[in-house]
C-alpha positions as CSV (number, residue, x, y, z in Angstrom):
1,X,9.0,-30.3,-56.1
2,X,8.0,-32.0,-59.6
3,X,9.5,-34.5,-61.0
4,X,10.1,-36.8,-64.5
5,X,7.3,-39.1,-63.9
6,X,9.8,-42.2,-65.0
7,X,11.7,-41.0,-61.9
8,X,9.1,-40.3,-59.5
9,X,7.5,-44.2,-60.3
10,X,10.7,-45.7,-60.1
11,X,12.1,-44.4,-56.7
12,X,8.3,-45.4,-55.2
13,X,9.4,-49.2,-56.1
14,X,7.3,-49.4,-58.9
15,X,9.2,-50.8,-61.5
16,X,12.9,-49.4,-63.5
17,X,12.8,-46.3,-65.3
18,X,12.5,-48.4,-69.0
19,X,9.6,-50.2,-67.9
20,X,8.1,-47.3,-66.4
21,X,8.7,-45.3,-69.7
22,X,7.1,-48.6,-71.8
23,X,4.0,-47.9,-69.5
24,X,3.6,-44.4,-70.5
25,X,4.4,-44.7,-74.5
26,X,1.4,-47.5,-74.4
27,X,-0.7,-44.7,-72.1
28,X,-0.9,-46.7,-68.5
29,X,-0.1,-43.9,-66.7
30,X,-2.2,-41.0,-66.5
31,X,-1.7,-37.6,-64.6
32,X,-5.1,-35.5,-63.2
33,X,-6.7,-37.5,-65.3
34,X,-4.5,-36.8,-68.5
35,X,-2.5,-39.9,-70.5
36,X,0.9,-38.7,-69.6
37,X,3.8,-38.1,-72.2
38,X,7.4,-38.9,-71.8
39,X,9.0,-36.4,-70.7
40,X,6.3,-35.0,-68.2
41,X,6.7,-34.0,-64.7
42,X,4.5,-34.6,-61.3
43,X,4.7,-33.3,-57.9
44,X,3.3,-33.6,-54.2
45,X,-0.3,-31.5,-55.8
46,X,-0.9,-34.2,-58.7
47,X,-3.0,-37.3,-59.1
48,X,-1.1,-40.1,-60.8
49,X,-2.4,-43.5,-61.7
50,X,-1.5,-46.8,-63.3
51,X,-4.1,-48.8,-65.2
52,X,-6.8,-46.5,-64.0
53,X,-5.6,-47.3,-60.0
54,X,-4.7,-44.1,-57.9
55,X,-1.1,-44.5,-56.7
56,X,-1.0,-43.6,-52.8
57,X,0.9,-40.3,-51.9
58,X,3.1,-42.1,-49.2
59,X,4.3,-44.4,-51.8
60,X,5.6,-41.7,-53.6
61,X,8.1,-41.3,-51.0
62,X,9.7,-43.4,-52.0
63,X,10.7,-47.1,-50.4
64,X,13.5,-48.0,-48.3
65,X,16.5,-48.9,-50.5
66,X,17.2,-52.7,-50.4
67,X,19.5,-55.0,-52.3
68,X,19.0,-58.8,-52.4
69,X,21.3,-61.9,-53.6
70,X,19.7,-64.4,-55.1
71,X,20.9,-67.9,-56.5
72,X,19.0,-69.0,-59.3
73,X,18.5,-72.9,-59.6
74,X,18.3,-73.9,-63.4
75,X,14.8,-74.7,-64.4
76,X,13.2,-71.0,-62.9
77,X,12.2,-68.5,-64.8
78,X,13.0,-64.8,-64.4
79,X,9.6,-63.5,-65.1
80,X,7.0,-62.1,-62.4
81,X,4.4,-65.1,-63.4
82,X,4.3,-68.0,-66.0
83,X,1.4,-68.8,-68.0
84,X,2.9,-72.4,-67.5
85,X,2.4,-72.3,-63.7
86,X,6.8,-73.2,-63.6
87,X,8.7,-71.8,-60.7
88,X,9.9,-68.3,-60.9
89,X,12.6,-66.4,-59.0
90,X,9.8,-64.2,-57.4
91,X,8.5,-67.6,-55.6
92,X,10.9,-67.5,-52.9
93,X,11.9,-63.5,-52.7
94,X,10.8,-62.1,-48.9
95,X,7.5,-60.1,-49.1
96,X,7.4,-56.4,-49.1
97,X,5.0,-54.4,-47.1
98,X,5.8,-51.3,-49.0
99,X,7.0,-51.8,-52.9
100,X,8.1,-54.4,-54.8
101,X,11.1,-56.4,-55.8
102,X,12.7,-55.1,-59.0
103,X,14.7,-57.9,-60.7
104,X,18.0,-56.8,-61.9
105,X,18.8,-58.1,-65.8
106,X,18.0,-61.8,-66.3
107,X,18.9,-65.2,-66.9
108,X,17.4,-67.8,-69.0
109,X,16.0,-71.2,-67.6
110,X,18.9,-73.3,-68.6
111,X,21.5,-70.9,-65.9
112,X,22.1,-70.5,-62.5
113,X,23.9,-68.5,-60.3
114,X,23.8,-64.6,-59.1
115,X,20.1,-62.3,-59.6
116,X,20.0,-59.2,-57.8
117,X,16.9,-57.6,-56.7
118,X,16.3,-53.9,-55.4
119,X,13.3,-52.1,-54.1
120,X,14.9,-48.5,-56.0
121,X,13.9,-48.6,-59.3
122,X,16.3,-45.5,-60.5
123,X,19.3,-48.2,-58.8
124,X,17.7,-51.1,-61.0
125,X,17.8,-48.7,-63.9
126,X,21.4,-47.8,-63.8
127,X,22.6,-51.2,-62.8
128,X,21.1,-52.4,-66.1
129,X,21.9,-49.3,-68.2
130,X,24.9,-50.1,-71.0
131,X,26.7,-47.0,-70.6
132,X,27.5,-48.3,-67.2
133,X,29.6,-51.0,-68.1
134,X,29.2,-53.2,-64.9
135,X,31.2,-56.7,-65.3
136,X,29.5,-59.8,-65.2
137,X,31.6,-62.7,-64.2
138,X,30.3,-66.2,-65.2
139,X,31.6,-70.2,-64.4
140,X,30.9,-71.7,-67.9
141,X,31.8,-75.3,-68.5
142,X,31.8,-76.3,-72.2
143,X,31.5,-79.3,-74.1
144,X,34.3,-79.5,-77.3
145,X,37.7,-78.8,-78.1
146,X,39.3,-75.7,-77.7
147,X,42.4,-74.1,-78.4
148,X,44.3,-70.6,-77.8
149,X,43.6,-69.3,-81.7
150,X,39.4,-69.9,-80.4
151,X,40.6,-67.9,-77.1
152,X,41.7,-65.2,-78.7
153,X,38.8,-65.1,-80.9
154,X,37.0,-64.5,-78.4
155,X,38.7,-61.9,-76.8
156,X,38.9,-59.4,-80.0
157,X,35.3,-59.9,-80.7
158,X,32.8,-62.2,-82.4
159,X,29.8,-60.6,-85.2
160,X,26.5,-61.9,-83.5
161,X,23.2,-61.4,-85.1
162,X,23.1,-58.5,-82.7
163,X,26.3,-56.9,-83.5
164,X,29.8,-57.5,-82.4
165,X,30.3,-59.1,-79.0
166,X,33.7,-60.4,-76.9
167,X,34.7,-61.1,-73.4
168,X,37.0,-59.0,-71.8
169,X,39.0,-61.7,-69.9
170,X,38.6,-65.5,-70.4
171,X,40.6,-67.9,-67.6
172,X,41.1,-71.3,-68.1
173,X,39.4,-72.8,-64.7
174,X,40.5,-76.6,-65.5
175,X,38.6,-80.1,-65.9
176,X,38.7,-83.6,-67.7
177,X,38.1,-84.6,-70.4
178,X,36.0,-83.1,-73.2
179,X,34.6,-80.9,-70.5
180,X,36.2,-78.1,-69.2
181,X,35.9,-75.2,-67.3
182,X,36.6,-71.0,-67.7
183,X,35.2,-68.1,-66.0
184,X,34.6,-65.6,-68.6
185,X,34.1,-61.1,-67.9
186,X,32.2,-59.2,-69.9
187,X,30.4,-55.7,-69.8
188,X,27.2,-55.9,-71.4
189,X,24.0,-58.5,-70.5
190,X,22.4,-59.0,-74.1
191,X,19.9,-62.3,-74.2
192,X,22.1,-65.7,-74.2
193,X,25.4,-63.6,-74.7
194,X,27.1,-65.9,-73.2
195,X,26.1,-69.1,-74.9
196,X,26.2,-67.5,-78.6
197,X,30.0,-66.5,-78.5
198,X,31.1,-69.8,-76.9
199,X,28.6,-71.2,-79.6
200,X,30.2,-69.5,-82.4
201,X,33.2,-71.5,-82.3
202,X,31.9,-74.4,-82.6
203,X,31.7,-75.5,-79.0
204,X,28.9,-76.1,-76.3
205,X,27.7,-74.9,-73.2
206,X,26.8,-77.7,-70.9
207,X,26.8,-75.2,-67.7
208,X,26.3,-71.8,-67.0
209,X,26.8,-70.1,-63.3
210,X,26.7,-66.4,-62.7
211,X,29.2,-66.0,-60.0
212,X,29.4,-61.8,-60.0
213,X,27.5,-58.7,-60.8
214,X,29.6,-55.6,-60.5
215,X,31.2,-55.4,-56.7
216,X,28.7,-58.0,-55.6
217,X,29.9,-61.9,-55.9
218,X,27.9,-64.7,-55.5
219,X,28.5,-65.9,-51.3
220,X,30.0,-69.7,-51.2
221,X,27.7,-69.7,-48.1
222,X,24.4,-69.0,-50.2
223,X,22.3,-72.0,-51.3
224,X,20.5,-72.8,-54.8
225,X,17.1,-70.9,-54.2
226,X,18.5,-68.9,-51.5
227,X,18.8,-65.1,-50.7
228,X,20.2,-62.8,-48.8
229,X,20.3,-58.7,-48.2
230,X,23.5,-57.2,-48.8
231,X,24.6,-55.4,-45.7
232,X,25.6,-51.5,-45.6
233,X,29.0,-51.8,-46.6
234,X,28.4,-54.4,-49.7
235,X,25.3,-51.7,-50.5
236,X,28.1,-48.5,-50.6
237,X,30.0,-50.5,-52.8
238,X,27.0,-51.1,-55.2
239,X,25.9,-47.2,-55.0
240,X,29.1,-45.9,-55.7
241,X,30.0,-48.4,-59.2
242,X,26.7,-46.4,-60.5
243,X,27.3,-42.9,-59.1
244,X,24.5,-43.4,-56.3
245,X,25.0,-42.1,-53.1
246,X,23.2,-43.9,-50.0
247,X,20.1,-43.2,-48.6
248,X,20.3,-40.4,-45.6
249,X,20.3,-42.2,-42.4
250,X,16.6,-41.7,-40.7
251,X,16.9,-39.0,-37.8
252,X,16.4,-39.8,-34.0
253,X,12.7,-40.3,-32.7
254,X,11.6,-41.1,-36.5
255,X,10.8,-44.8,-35.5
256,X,13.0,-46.6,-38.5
257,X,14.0,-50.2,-37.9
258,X,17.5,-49.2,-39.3
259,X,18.2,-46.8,-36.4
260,X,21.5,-47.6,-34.7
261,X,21.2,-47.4,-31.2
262,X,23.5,-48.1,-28.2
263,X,25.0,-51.5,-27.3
264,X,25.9,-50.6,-24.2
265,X,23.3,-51.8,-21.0
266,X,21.3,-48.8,-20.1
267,X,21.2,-48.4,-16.3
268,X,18.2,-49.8,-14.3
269,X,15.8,-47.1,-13.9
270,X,14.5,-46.1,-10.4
271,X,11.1,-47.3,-9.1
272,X,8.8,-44.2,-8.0
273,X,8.9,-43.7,-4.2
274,X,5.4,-44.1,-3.8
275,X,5.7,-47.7,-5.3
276,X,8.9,-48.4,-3.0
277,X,6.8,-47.9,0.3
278,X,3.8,-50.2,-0.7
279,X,6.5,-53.4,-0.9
């Protein structure tokens, strides 16, 4: 059955549908030989390739769906390689023997906290996708005085050089001094978001920790530079805030590592006869 070639790439592993779609406006991708067009379709008959590279048929299976954590330090970048040889959050991500990681959104080098990263390029894609609204819940500690009139502010909305902006809840998470503490919501990840409203009014952010994406929050347990695979019920929950539904589970006999099988002791098997009489 043919499919929207963004589609087709992006469930392989190869990328989320909007890159996918940037590498067939600038002609990467080419089907039977053909630059493809957006818009255009492939199926099980067709040659596809990237960069002039045949793309495997079994990779067009697709990959099995994964979801990481990962805790950004400060000081890594969120970028596959660095022509400044600084660490990036691929560095430390598990290797894939089919696929690749996908990064979900981004943070910049100065903030920490919550990255996801999926193998499913259409989840990546809606995970990122405005029209999804996902929260994003962030520890911000900020450096200046503020009051409720600058709260508020914030709340109804701010004009950015990008267009209006807000948070849609804004708690007051204590401190001392000139330093204190919120945890901000808001449903939309534009470049330094964050930073800009709180800048706006005057005030500075000295820290910045993502502690949520969505349904998935940041484990107390997980480490700076540490990751972890979100289990089968924190997946669900993940699927179903972007209108997903999980993978099939792999029949009986297919060999798949996620197979469930029995926990209770099987019974010792009987030795052959023939065998019995030679002891």
């Amino acid at each position: 059955m043919a499919e929207r070639l963004q589609k087709l790439l992006a469930h392989a592993g190869y990328g989320s549908r909007r890159e996918i779609e940037e590498w067939i406006k600038s002609g990467r991708v080419k089907v039977n030989g053909e630059s493809a067009k957006l818009g255009d379709t492939a199926g099980p008959g067709d040659t596809i390739t990237l960069d002039d590279v045949p793309i495997p048929a079994h990779r067009l299976g697709g990959v099995k769906q994964r979801v990481l954590m990962y805790y950004k330090p400060e000081g890594e970048m969120c970028t596959r390689s660095d022509p400044e040889q600084r660490s990036t959050v691929f560095d430390k991500l598990p290797p894939l023997r089919k696929g690749r990681w996908i990064m979900v959104g981004r943070l910049d080098i100065n903030s920490s906290g919550l990255l996801l990263f999926t193998t499913d390029g259409e989840l990546a894609n809606r995970l990122m996708h405005p029209a999804r609204e996902l929260e994003r819940e962030y520890a911000v500690r900020v450096l200046g005085a503020v009051d409720k009139t600058m709260l508020r502010t914030l709340k109804q909305g701010v004009a950015l050089e990008d267009g209006a902006a807000h948070f849609d809840s804004i708690v007051d998470a204590g401190g001392e001094g000139a330093n204190r503490w919120y945890h901000v919501t808001l449903k939309e990840g534009r470049k330094r978001e964050v930073r800009r409203l709180w800048e706006s009014q005057g005030v500075k952010v000295s820290r910045l920790t993502r502690v949520r994406f969505g349904p998935v929050t940041l484990p107390r347990g997980l480490h700076r530079g540490q990751h972890k695979e979100l289990d089968e019920e924190q997946l669900a929950l993940l699927l179903q805030a972007v209108d997903m539904q999980p993978e099939p589970a792999p029949q009986r006999g297919a060999g798949s590592i996620g197979l469930r099988r029995s926990t209770r002791p099987s019974a010792p098997q009987r030795k052959p006869r023939r065998e019995m009489q030679k002891r």
